[in-house]
C-alpha positions as CSV (number, residue, x, y, z in Angstrom):
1,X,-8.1,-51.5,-99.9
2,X,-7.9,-47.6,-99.7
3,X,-10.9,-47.1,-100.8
4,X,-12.6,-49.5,-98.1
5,X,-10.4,-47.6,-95.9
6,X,-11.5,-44.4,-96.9
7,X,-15.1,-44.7,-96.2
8,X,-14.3,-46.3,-93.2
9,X,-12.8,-43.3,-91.8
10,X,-15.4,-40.9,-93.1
11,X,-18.3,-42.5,-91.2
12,X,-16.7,-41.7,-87.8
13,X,-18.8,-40.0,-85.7
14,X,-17.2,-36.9,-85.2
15,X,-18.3,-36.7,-81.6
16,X,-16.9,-40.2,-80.9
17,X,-13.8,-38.9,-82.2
18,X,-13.8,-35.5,-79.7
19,X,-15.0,-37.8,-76.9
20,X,-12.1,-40.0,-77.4
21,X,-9.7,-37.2,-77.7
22,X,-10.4,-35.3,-74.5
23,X,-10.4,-39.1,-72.8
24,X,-6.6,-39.2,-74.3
25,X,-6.0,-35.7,-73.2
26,X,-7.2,-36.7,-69.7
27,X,-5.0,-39.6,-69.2
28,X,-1.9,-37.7,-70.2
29,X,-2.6,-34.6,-68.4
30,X,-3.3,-37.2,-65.1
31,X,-0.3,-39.7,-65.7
32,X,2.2,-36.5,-66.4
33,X,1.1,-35.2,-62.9
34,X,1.1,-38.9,-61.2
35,X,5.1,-39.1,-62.3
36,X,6.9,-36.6,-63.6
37,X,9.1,-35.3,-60.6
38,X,8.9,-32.9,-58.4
39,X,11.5,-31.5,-55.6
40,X,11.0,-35.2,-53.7
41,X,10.6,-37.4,-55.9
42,X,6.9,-37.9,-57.7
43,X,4.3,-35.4,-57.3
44,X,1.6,-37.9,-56.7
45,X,1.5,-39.3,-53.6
46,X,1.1,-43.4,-53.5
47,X,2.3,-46.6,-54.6
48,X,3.6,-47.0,-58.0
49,X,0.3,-49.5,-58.9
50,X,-1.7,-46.0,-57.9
51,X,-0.4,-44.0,-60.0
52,X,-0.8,-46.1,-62.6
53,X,-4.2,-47.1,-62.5
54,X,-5.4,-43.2,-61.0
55,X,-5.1,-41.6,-64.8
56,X,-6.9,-44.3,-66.5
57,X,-9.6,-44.5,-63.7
58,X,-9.7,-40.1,-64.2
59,X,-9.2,-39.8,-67.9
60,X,-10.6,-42.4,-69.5
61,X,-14.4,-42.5,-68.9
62,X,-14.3,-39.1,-70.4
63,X,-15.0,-41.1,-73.1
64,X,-18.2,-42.2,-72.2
65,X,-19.3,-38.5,-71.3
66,X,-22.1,-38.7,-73.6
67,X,-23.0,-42.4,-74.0
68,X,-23.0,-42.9,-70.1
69,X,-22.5,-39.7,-68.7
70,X,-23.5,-40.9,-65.2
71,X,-21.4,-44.0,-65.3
72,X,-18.2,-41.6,-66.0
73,X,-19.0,-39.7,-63.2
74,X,-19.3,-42.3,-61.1
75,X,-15.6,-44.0,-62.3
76,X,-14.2,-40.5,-62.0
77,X,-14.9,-40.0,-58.1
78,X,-14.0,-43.4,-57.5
79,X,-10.8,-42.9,-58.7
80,X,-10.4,-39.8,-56.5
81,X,-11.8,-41.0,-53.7
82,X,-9.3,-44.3,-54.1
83,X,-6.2,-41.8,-54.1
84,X,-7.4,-39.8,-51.1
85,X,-8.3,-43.2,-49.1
86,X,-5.0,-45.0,-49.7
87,X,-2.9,-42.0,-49.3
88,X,-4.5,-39.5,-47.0
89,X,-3.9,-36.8,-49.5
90,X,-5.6,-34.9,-52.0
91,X,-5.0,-35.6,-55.5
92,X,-3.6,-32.4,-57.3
93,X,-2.8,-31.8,-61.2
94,X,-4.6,-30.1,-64.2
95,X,-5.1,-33.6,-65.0
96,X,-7.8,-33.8,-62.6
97,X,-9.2,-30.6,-62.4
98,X,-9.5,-31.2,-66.3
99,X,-11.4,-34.0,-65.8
100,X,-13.9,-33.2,-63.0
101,X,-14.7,-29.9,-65.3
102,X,-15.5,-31.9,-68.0
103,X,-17.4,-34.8,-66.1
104,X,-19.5,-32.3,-64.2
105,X,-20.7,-30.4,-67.8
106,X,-20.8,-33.1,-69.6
107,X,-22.8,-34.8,-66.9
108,X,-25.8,-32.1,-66.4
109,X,-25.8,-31.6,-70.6
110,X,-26.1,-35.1,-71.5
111,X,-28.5,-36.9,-68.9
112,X,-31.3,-36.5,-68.3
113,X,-32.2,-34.5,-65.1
114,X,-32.6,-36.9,-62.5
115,X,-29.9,-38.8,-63.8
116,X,-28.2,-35.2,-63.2
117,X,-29.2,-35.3,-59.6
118,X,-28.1,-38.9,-59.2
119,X,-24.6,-37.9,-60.4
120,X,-24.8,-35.1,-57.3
121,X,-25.7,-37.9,-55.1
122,X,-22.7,-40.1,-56.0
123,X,-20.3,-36.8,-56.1
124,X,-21.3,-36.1,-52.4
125,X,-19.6,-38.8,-50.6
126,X,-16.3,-38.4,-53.2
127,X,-16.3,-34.8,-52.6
128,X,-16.2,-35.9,-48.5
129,X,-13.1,-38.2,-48.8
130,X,-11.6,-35.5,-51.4
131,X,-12.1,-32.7,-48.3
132,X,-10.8,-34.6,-45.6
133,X,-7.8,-35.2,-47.1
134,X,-7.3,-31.4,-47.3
135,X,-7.8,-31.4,-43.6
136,X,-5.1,-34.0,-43.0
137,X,-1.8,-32.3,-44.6
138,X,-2.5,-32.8,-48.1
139,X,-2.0,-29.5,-50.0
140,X,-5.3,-27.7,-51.7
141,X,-5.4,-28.7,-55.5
142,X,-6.4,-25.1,-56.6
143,X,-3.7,-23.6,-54.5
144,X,-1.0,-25.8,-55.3
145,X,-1.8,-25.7,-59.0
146,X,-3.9,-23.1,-60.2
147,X,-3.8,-20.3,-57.3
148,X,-0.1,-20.9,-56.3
149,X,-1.2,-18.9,-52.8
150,X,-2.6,-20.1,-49.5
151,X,-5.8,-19.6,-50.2
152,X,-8.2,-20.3,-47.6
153,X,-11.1,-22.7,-48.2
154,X,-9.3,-23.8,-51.9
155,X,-11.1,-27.0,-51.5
156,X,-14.6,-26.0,-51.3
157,X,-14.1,-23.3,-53.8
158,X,-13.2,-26.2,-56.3
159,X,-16.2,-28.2,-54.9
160,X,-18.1,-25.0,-55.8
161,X,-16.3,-24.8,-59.2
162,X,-17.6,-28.3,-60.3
163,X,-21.2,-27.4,-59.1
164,X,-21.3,-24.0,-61.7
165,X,-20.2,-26.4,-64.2
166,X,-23.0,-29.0,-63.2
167,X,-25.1,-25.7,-64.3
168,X,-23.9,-24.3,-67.2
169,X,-23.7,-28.2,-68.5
170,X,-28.1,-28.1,-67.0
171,X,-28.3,-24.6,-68.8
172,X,-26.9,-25.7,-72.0
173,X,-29.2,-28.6,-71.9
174,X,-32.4,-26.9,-71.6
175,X,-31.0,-24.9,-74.5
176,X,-30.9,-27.3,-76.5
177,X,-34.4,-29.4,-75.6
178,X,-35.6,-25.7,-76.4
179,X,-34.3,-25.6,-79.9
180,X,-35.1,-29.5,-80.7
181,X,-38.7,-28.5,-79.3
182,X,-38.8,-25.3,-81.6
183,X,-37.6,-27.2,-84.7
184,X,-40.0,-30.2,-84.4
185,X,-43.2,-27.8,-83.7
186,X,-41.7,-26.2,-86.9
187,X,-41.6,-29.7,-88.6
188,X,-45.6,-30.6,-87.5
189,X,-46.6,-27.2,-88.5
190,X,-45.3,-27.6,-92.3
191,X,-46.8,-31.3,-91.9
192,X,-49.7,-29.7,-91.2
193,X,-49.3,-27.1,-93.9
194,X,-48.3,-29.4,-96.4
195,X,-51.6,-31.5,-95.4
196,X,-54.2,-28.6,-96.2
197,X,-52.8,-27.4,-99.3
198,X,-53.1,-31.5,-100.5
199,X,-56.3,-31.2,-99.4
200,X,-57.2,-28.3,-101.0
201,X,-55.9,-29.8,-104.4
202,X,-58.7,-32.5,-104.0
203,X,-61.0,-30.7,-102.8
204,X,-60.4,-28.5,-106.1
205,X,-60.5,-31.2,-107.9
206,X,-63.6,-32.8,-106.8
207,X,-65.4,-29.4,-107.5
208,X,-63.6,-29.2,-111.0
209,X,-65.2,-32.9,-111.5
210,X,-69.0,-31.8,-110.7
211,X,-68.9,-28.3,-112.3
212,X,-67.6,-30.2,-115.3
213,X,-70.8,-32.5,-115.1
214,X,-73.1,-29.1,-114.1
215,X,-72.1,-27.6,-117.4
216,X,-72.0,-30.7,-119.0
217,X,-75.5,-31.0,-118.5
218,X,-76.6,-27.5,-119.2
219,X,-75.1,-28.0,-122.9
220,X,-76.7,-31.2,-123.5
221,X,-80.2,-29.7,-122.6
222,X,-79.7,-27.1,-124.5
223,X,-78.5,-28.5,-127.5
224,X,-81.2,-30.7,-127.3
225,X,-83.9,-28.0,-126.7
226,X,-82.2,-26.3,-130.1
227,X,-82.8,-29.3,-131.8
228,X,-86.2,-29.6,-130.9
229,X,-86.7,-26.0,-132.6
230,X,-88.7,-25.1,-129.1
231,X,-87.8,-25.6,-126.1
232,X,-90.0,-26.9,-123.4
233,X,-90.5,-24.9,-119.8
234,X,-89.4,-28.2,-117.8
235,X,-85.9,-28.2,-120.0
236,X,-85.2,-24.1,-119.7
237,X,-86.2,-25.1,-115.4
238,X,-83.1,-28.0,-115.8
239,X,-81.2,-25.9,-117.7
240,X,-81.3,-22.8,-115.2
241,X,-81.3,-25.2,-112.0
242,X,-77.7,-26.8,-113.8
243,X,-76.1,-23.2,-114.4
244,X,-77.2,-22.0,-110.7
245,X,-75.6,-25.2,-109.4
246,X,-72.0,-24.6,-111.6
247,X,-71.7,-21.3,-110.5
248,X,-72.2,-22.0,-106.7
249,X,-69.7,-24.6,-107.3
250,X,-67.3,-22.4,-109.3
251,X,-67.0,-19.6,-106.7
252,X,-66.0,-22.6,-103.9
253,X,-63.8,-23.7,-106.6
254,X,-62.2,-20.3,-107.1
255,X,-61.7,-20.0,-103.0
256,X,-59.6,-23.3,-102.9
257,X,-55.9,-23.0,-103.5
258,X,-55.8,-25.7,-105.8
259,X,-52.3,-27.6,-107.1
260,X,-53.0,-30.6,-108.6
261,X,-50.0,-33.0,-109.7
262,X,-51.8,-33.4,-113.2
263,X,-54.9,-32.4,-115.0
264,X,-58.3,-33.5,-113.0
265,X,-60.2,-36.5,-114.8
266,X,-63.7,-36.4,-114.8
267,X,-64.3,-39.7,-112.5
268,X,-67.6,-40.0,-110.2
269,X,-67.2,-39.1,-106.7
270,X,-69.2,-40.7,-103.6
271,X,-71.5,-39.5,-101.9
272,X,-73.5,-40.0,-98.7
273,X,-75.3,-42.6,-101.2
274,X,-72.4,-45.0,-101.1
275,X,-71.2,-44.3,-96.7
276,X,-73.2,-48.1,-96.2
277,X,-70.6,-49.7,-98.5
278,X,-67.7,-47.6,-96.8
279,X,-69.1,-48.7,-93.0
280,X,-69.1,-52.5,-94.4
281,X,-65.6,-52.2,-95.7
282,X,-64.6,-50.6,-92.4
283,X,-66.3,-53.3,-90.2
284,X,-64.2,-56.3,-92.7
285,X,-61.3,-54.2,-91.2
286,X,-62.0,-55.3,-88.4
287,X,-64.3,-52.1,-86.7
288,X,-68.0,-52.7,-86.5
289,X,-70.3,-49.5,-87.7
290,X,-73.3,-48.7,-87.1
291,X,-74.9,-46.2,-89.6
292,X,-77.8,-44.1,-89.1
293,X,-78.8,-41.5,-92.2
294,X,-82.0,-38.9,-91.5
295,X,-83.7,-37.0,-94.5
296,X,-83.5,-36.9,-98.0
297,X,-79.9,-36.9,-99.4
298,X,-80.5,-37.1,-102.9
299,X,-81.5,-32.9,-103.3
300,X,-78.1,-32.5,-102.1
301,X,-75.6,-30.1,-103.7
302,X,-72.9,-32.5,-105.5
303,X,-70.0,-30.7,-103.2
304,X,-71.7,-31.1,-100.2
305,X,-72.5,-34.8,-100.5
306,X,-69.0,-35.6,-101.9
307,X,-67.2,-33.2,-98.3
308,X,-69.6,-35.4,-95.9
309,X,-68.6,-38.6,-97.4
310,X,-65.1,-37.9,-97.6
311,X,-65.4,-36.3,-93.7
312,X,-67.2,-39.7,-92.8
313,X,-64.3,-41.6,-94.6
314,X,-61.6,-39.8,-92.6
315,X,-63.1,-40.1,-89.2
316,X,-63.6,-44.0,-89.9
317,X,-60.0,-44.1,-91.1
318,X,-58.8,-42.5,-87.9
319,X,-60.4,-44.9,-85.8
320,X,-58.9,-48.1,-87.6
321,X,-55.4,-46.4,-87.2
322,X,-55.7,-45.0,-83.4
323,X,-58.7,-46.7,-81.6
324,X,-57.9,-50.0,-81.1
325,X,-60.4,-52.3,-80.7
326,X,-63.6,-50.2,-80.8
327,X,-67.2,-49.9,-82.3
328,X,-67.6,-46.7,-84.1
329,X,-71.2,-45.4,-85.4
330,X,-71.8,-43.0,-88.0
331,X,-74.8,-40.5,-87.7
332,X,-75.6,-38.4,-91.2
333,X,-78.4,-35.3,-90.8
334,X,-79.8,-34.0,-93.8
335,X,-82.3,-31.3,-92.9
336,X,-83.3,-28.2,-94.9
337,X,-80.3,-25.9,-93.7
338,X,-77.4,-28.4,-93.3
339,X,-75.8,-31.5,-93.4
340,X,-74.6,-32.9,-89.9
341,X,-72.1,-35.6,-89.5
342,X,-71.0,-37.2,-85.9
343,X,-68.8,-39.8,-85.7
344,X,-67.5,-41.7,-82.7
345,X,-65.7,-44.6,-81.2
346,X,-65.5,-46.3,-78.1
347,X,-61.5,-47.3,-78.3
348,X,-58.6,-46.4,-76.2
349,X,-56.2,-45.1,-78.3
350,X,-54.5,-42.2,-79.1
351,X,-56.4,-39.0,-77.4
352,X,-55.8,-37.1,-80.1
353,X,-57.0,-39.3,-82.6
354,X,-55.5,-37.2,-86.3
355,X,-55.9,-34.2,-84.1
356,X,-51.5,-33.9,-83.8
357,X,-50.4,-30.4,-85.7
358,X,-49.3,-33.0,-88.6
359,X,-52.1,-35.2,-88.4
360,X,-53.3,-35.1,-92.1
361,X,-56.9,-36.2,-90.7
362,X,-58.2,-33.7,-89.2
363,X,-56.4,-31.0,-91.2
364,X,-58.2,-32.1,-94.1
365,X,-61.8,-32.0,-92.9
366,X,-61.2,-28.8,-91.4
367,X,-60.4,-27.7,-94.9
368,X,-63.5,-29.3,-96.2
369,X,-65.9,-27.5,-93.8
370,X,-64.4,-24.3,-94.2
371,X,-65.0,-24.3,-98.0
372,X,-68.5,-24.7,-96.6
373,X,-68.3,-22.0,-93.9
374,X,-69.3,-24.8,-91.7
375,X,-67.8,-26.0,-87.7
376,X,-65.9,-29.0,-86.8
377,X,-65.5,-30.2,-83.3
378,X,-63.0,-32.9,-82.7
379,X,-62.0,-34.4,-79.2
380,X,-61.8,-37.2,-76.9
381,X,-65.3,-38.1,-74.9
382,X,-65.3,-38.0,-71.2
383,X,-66.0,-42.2,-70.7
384,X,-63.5,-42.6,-73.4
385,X,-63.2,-42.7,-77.1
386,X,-63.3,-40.2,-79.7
387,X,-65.6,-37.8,-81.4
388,X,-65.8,-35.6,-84.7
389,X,-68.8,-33.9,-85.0
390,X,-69.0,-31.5,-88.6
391,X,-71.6,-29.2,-90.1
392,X,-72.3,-28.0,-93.4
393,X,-74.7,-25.4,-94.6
394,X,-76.2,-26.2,-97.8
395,X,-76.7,-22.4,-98.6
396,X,-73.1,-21.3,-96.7
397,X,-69.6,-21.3,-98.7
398,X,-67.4,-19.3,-99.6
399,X,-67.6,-16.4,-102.2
């Protein structure tokens, strides 16, 4: 039983707990000035049922102040405006003063703004009872308990009084969406981060995979040309063609940050050779494709064919996630110079389909064409839709 207890009490919410403290204080500050006796008799003017329902109608929505702020401050000014109706006086006590102070901060720093403004709009016609009150004999609050003077225009002075509090509670706010919109831009941009350097590990690891081959091949042909005892010109042609190839793809290798989890297996990658099986898996998903590859693909360098697939694979896999129901087609370039990739969609979804600062989506193929020295273009079309447009230079990269 004291242990269920225990953890009981430690999941409070330590806010519920202030919130329902300062309601406490509220009441007792109120009720003590309600009753406790003055020179003749109470020093709250009213019935007895008045003064008993005036602290809990003051006090006690403090401890909604951040659940409902506007409600609260909509029970508080009842309450005074009930006093100052039934008694024709101005009610008076730190009670009060307590609680307006809090309700006005607490009102501006946990609503929204409008809500803020509403709370103005209901204070108005309190604040109007409140100040006619003044006018017909009841004494000032702030000079009967705060200034101890005559003090002309004590009333409005405490009108004004709630109002900087209505700010500083505003302020305070705006303080805080500031930090929460610092922290979470912080958050997306090590999303973002964190995105690229997993990318980069592929990437690295899809280059370790084809120099692997490159060289695998370069020892084969020339183990085979030693076995021979001569080797033919077509084999030493391979053989050079293979080393030129592994050490292009060694310096791209050596200019990706590369952290793999484990050691890279040597598994075959796609290419742009396998994008008609990817567009008829993505149309089973439910988006139709329509696939149109120009030139000769199979000259390709291994790293390049692997980056466009893997660019084609990511746009497609944006659209199922953000278009909705769209038709997406897939255009694949291969001229003498470069590889160019355009995808697009016709969906309504997201704008900024993978294009957030953590989308993983577009951080990676940005990552992919830079390798390259390449451009990607990425954004919404103007009749709706999306498009990622990429290009790779066969002879770019970087060194």
């Amino acid at each position: 039983m004291r242990l269920t207890l225990t953890r009981r009490g430690a999941g409070l919410d330590p806010s519920t707990v202030l919130d329902a403290g300062i309601a406490v204080a509220g009441i007792a500050l109120t009720a003590i000035a309600a009753w406790a006796p003055s020179g003749n008799g109470p020093a709250a003017a009213g019935p007895p049922w008045l003064r008993a329902v005036f602290p809990l109608l003051v006090g006690a929505p403090l401890v909604m102040r951040r659940r409902a702020p506007l409600l609260m401050w909509a029970v508080i000014w009842a309450g005074v405006s009930l006093q100052a109706f039934v008694t024709g006086y101005q009610p008076q006590g730190p009670g009060l003063v307590f609680a307006l102070f809090v309700g006005s901060y607490s009102l501006a720093a946990h609503s929204s703004l409008h809500r803020a403004l509403a709370g103005l709009a209901i204070m108005a016609p309190g604040a109007a009872v409140y100040l006619h009150a003044s006018s017909t004999g009841g004494e000032s609050l702030i000079v009967h308990d705060i200034v101890g003077g005559q003090v002309a225009g004590a009333s409005l002075f405490f009108i004004g009084e709630i109002l900087a509090l209505w700010l500083a509670g505003l302020f305070v706010r705006a303080r805080r969406q500031a930090a929460a919109l610092a922290a979470r831009n912080t958050a997306l941009q090590r999303q973002a981060e964190q995105a690229a350097a997993a990318e980069r590990a592929r990437i690295a690891r899809e280059l370790h995979d084809i120099v692997s081959h490159h060289l695998t091949v370069v020892v084969l042909q020339a183990a085979g040309a030693r076995a021979r005892g001569r080797p033919a010109e077509g084999t030493l042609e391979k053989i050079e063609h293979s080393g030129r190839q592994a050490l292009t793809e060694m310096r791209r290798l050596l200019a990706v940050l590369r952290e793999p989890p484990g050691e890279p297996a040597l598994t075959p990658q796609p290419g742009i050779g396998e994008l008609g099986t990817l567009a008829d898996n993505v149309q089973a998903a439910g988006v139709p494709v329509r696939l149109v590859v120009d030139g000769d693909h199979a000259a390709l360098p291994a790293a390049v064919n692997v980056s466009a697939y893997r660019i084609v694979q990511e746009a497609l896999t944006n659209v199922l996630k953000h278009a909705g129901p769209a038709h997406a087609e897939v255009a694949v370039g291969c001229a003498a110079g470069a590889v160019t990739i355009e995808v697009t969609d016709d969906g309504a979804g997201i704008a900024t389909t993978g294009a957030q600062a953590g989308g993983r989506g577009l951080a990676g193929m940005r990552e992919r064409v830079t390798v390259f020295g390449g451009e990607l273009l990425a954004g919404p079309r103007p009749g709706g839709g999306f498009t990622v447009r990429a290009r790779l230079p066969l002879g770019g990269g970087t060194s």
